[in-house]
PAPARO-817847 format. One record per residue (C-alpha): residue number from 1; residue in three letters; x, y, z. Coordinates in nm, 3 decimals. Example, Ala and Ser with C-alpha at 12.3 -4.5 7.8 and 13.67 -1.06 7.14 Angstrom:
REM PAPARO-817847
REC / num / residu / x / y / z
REC / 1 / ALA / 1.230 / -0.450 / 0.780 $
REC / 2 / SER / 1.367 / -0.106 / 0.714 $
This chain:
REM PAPARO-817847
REC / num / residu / x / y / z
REC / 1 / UNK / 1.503 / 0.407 / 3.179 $
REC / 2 / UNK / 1.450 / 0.791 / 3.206 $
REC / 3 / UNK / 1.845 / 0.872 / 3.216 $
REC / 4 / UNK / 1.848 / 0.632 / 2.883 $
REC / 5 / UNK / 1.554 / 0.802 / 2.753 $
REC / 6 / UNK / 1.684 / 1.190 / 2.767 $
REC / 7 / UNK / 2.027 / 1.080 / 2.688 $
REC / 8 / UNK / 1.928 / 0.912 / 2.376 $
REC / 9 / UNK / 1.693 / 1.173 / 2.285 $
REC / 10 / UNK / 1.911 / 1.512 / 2.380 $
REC / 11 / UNK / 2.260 / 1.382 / 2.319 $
REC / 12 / UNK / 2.394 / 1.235 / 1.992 $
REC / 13 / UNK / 2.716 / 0.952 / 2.113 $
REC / 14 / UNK / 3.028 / 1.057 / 2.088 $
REC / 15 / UNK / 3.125 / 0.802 / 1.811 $
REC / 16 / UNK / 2.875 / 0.941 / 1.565 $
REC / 17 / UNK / 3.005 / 1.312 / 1.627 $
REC / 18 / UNK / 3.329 / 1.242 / 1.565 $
REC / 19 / UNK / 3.206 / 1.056 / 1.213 $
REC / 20 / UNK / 3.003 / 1.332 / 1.101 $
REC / 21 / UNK / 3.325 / 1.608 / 1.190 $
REC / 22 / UNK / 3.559 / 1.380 / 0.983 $
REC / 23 / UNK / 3.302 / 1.342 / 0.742 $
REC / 24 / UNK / 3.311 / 1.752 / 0.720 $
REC / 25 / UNK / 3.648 / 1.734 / 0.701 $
REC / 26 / UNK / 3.652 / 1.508 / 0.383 $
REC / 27 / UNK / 3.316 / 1.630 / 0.234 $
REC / 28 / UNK / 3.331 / 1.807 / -0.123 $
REC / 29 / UNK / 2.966 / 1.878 / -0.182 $
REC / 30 / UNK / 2.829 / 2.223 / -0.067 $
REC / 31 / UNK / 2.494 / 2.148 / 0.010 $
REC / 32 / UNK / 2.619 / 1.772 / 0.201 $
REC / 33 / UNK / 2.921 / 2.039 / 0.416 $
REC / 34 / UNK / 2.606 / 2.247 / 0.494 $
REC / 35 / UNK / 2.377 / 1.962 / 0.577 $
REC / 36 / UNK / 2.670 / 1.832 / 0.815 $
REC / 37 / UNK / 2.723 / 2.146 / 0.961 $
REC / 38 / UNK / 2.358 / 2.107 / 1.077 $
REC / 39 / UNK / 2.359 / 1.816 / 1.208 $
REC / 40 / UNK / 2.663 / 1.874 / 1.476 $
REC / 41 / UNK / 2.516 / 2.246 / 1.509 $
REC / 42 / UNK / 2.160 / 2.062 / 1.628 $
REC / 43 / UNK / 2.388 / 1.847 / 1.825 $
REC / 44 / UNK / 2.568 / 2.117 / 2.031 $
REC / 45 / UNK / 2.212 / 2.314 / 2.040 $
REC / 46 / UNK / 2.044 / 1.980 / 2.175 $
REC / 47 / UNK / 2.288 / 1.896 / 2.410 $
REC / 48 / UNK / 2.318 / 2.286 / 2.577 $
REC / 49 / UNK / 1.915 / 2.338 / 2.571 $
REC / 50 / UNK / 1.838 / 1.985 / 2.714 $
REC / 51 / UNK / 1.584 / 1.925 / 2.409 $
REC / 52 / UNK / 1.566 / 1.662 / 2.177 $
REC / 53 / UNK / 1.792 / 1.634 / 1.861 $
REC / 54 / UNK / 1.510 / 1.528 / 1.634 $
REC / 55 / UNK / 1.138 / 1.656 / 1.697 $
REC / 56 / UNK / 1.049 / 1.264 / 1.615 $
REC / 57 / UNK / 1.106 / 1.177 / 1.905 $
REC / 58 / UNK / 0.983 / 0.823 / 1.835 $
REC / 59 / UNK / 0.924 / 0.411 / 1.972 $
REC / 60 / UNK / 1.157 / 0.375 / 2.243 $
REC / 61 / UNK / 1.324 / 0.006 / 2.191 $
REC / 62 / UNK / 1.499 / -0.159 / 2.527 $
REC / 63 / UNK / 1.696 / -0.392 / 2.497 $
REC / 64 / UNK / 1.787 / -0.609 / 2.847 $
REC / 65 / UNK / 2.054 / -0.845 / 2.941 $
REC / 66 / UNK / 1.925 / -1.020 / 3.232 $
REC / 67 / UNK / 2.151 / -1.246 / 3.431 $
REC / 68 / UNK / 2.041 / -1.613 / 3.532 $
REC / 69 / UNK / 2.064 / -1.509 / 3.915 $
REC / 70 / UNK / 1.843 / -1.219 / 3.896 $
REC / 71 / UNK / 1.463 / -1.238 / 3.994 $
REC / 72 / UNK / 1.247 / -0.931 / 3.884 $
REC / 73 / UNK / 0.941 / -0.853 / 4.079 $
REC / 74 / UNK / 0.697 / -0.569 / 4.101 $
REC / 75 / UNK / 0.523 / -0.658 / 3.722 $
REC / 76 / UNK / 0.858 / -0.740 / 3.561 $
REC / 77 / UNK / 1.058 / -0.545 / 3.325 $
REC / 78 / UNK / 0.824 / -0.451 / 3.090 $
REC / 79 / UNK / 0.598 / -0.327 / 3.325 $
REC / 80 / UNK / 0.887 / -0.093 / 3.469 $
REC / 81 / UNK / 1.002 / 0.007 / 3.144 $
REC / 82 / UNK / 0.665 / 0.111 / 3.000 $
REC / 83 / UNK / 0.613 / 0.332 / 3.312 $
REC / 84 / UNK / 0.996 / 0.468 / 3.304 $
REC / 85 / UNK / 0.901 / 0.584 / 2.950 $
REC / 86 / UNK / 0.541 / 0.702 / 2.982 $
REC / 87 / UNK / 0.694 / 0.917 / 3.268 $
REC / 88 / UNK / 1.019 / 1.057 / 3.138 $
REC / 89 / UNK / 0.828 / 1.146 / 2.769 $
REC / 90 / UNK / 0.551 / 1.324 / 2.909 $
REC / 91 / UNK / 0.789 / 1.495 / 3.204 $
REC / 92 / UNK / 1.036 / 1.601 / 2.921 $
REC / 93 / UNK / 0.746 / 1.697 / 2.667 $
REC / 94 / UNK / 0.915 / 1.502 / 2.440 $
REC / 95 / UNK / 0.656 / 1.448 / 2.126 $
REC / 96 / UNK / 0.468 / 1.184 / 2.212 $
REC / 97 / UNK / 0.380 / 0.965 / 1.863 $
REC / 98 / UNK / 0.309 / 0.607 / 1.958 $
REC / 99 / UNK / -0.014 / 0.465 / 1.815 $
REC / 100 / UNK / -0.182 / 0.180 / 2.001 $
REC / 101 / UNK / -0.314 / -0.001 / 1.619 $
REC / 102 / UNK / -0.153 / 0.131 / 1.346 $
REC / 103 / UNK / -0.450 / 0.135 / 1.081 $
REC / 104 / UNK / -0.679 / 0.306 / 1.315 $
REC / 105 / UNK / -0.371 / 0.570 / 1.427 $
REC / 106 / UNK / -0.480 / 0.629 / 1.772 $
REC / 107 / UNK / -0.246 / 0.769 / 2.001 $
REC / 108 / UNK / -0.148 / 0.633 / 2.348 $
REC / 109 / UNK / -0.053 / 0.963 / 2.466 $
REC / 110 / UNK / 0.218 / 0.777 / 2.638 $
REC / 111 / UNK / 0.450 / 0.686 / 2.380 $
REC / 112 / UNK / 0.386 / 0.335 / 2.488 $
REC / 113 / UNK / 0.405 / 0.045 / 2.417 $
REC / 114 / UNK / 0.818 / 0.032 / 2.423 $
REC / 115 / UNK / 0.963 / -0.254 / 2.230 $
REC / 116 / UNK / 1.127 / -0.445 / 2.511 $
REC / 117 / UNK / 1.393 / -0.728 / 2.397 $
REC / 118 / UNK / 1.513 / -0.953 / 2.675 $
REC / 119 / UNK / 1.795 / -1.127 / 2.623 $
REC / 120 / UNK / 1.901 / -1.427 / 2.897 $
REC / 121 / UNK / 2.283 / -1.391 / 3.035 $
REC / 122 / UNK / 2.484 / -1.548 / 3.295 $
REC / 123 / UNK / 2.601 / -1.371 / 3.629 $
REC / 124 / UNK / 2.342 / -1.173 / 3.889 $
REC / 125 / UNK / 2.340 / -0.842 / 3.675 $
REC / 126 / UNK / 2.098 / -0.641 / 3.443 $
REC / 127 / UNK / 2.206 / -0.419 / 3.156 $
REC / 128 / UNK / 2.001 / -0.205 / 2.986 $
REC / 129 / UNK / 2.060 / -0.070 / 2.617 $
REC / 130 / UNK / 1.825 / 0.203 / 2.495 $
REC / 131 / UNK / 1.720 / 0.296 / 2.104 $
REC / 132 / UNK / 1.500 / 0.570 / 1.979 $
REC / 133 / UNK / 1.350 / 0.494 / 1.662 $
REC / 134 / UNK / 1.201 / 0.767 / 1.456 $
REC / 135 / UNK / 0.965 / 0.735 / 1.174 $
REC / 136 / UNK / 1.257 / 0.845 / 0.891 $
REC / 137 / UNK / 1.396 / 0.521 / 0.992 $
REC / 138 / UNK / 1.166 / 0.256 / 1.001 $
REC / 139 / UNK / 0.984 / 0.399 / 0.695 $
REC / 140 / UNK / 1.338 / 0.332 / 0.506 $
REC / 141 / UNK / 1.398 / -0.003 / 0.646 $
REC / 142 / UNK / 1.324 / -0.329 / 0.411 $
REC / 143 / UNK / 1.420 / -0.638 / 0.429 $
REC / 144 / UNK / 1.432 / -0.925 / 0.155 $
REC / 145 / UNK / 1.509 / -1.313 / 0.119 $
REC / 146 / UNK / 1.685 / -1.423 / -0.185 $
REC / 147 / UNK / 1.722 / -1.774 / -0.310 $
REC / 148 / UNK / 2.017 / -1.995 / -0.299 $
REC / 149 / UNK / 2.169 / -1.951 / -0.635 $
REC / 150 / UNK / 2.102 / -1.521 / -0.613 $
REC / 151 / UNK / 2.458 / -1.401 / -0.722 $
REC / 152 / UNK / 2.646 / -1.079 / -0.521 $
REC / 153 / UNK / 2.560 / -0.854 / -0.833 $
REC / 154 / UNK / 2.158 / -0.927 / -0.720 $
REC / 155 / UNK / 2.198 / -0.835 / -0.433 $
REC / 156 / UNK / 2.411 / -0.536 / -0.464 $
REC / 157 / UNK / 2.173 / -0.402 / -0.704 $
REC / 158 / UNK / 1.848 / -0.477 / -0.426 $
REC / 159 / UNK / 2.044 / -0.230 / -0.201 $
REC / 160 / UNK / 2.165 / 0.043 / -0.466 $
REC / 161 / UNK / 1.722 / -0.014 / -0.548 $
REC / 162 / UNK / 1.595 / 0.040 / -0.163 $
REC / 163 / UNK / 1.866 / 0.303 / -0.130 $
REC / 164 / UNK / 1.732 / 0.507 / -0.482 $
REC / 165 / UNK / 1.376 / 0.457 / -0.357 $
REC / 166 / UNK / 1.364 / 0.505 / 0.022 $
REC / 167 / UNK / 1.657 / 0.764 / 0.137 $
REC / 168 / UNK / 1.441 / 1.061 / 0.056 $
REC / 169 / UNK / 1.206 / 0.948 / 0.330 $
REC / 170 / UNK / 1.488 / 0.930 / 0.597 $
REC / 171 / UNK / 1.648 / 1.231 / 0.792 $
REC / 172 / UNK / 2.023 / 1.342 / 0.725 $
REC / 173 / UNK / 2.280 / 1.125 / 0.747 $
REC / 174 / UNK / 2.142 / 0.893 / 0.548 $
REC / 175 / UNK / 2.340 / 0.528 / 0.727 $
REC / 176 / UNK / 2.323 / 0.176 / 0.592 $
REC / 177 / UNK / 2.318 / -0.105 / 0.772 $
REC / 178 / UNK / 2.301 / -0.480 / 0.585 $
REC / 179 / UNK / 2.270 / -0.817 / 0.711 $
REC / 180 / UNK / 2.318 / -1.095 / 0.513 $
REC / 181 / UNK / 2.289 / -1.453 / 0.673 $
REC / 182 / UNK / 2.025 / -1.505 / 0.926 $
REC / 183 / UNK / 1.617 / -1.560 / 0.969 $
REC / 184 / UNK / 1.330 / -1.306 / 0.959 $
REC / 185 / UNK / 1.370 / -1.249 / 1.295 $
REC / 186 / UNK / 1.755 / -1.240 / 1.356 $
REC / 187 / UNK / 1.853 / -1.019 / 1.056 $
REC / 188 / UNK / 1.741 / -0.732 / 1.209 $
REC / 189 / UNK / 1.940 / -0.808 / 1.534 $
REC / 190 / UNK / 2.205 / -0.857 / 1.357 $
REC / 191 / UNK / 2.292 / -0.535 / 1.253 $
């Protein structure tokens, strides 16, 4: 959980780099090239210095494959996961911004509770998949059901809508994700 932890907080994946760089490459706009240039410049900076990409440092989601074959003891996952967080973000002095109920906006000062997803697989392994979710991007997430007979256009226009009114709450790239199909619960997943 800590090598997940740093490395999602101090190193942006190699996938997205390359993106943003071809997305350089193709961009036209002069404030969007120096916006880019930013972004990969914080990355390099980030990566060098050993300190976080993004000051919002924010929830730490975990999400487990646990084979059929494997017993967990000790106070389970979660347990070991809330303390391989608590540890890592106050040993790194990584911000810590978790609030234990929302409308009162109390910190933990641990950056716990994580958001721990297990997910049963076959076999006698464990996998471990780490996300840190900053404010920008759950303030800019939205979700919405439409009826049976809503038509493409409706929907197209909902996102070109949430888009208009939420990206100027999220941080640089700006990325869309959209599920369509699904429950409340799945959607999300999904993507």
């Amino acid at each position: 959980v800590k090598q997940l932890c740093i490395a999602a907080n101090e190193n942006l994946p190699q996938d997205v780099l390359t993106a943003l760089n071809k997305s350089l490459a193709k961009e036209r706009n002069p404030v969007a090239k120096k916006i880019l240039n930013q972004i990969i410049e914080n990355s390099r900076i980030a990566k060098k210095n050993k300190i976080p990409l993004c000051q919002d440092t924010g929830l730490v989601e975990v999400f487990a494959d646990i084979g059929s074959d494997v017993a967990i003891g000790g106070g389970g996952l979660e347990k070991a996961v809330e303390l391989g967080v608590r540890n890592t973000y106050r040993e790194q002095g990584y911000r810590l911004s978790v609030v234990s109920d929302p409308l009162e906006r109390k910190n933990t000062c641990s950056n716990t509770p994580a958001a721990v997803d297990i997910r049963r697989t076959c076999g006698n392994k464990v996998a471990l998949k780490l996300l840190i979710k900053g404010g920008g991007s759950e303030n800019s997430s939205t979700m919405n059901f439409f009826t049976p007979q809503t038509e493409w256009t409706d929907i197209e226009r909902f996102i070109v809508q949430t888009v208009k009114q939420k990206a100027a709450y999220s941080c640089p790239p700006v990325v869309l994700s959209v599920c369509v199909g699904g429950s409340f619960s799945s959607a999300p997943i999904e993507t």
